[in-house]
C-alpha positions as CSV (number, residue, x, y, z in Angstrom):
1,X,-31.7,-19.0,-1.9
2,X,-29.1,-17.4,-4.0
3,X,-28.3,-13.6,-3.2
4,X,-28.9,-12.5,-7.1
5,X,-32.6,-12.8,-6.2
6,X,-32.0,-11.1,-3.2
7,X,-30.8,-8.2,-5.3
8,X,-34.5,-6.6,-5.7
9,X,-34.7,-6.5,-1.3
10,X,-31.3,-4.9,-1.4
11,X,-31.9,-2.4,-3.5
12,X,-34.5,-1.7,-2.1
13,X,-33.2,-1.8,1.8
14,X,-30.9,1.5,0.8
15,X,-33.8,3.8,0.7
16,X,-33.4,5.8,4.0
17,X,-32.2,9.2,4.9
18,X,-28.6,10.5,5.7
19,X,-28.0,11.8,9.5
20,X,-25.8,14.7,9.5
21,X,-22.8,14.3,11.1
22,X,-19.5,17.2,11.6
23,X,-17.2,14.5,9.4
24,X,-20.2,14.5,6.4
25,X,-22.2,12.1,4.9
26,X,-19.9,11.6,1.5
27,X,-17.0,10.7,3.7
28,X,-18.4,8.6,6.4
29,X,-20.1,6.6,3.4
30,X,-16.2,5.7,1.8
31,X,-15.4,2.5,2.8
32,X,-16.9,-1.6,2.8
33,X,-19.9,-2.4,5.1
34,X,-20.5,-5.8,5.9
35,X,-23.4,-7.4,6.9
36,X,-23.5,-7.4,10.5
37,X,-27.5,-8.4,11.6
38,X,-30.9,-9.0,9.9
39,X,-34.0,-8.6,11.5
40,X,-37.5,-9.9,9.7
41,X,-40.3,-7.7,9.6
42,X,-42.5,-10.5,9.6
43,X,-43.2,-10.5,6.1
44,X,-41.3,-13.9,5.5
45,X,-42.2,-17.4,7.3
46,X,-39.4,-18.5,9.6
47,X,-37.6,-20.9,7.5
48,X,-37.2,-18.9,4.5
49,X,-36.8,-15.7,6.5
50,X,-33.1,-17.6,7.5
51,X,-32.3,-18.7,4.5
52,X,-32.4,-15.0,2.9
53,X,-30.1,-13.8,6.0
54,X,-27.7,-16.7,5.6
55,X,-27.2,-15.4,2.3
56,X,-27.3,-11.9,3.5
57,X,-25.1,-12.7,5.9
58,X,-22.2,-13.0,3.3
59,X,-23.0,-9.3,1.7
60,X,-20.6,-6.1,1.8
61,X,-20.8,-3.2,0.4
62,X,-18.4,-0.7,-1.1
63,X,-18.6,2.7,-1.6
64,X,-15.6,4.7,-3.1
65,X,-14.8,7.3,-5.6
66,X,-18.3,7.8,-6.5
67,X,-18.8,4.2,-7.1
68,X,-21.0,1.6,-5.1
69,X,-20.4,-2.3,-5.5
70,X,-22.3,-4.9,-3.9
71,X,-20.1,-8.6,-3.4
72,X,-21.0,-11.9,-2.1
73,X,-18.1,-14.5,-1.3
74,X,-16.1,-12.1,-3.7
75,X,-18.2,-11.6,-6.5
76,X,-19.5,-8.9,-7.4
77,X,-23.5,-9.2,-7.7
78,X,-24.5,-5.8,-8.5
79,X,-22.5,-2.3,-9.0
80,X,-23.4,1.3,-10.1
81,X,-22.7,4.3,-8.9
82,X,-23.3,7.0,-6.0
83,X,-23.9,10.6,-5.2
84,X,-25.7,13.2,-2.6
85,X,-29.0,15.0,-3.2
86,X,-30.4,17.2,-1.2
87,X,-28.3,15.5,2.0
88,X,-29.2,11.9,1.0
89,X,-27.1,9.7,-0.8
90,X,-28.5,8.4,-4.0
91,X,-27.3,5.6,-5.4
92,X,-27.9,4.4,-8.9
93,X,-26.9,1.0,-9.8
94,X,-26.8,-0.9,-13.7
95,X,-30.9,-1.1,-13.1
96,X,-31.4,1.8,-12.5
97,X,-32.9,2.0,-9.1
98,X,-32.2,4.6,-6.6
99,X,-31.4,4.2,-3.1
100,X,-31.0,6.2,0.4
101,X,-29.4,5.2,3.4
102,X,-29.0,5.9,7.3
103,X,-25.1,6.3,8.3
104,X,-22.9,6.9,11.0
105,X,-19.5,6.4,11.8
106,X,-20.2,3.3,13.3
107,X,-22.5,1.6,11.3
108,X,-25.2,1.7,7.8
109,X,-28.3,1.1,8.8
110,X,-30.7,0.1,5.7
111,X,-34.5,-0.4,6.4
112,X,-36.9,-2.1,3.9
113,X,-40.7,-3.2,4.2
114,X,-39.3,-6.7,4.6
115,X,-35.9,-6.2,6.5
116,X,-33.4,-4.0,9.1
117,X,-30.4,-4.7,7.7
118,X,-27.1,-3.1,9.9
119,X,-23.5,-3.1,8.1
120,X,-20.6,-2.2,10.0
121,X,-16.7,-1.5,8.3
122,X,-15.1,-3.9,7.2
């Protein structure tokens, strides 16, 4: 399965809420998440359920000077841009979809209908 059709599910697995933290959201955010771990919600039979996280697998995710850009094996797949609202951080990429997310120093915790996804610096 190739990650541009995973594109949808991962723009839609950034739609969580910020926790507060003393360092703040916008700069815990500043830096490349990889793809640590994907769990299944049981929405996907087993087989294809590991082909999605193979290819998940190979995601990071960097946010920097108010810009957000999704790569797979070094190529970018999707990009846009990012900002707080109201303490959660929005990000808007070139379709226009918004997203949310849960961070901490440690990790970036995205949760979907389909998936918990967990990033960790790169």
């Amino acid at each position: 399965m190739k990650v541009k059709s995973l594109l949808p599910l991962m723009l839609l697995a950034l739609m969580v809420a910020f926790v507060s933290c003393k360092k703040g959201p916008d700069k815990l955010i500043e830096k490349t998440w990889k793809v640590t771990n994907v769990v299944s919600k049981g929405t996907y039979n087993d087989s294809i359920f590991q082909a999605i996280k193979a290819d998940l697998m190979k995601v990071d995710m960097t946010f920097k000077d108010s810009k957000y850009t999704m790569n797979s094996e070094g190529s970018i797949i999707e990009s846009g841009t990012y900002k707080l609202e109201n303490g959660k951080l929005v990000v808007t990429t070139e379709k226009g979809m918004n997203m949310d997310a849960i961070v901490t120093k440690e990790s970036l915790t995205l949760d979907t209908p389909d998936f918990l996804t967990t990033l960790q610096p790169k």
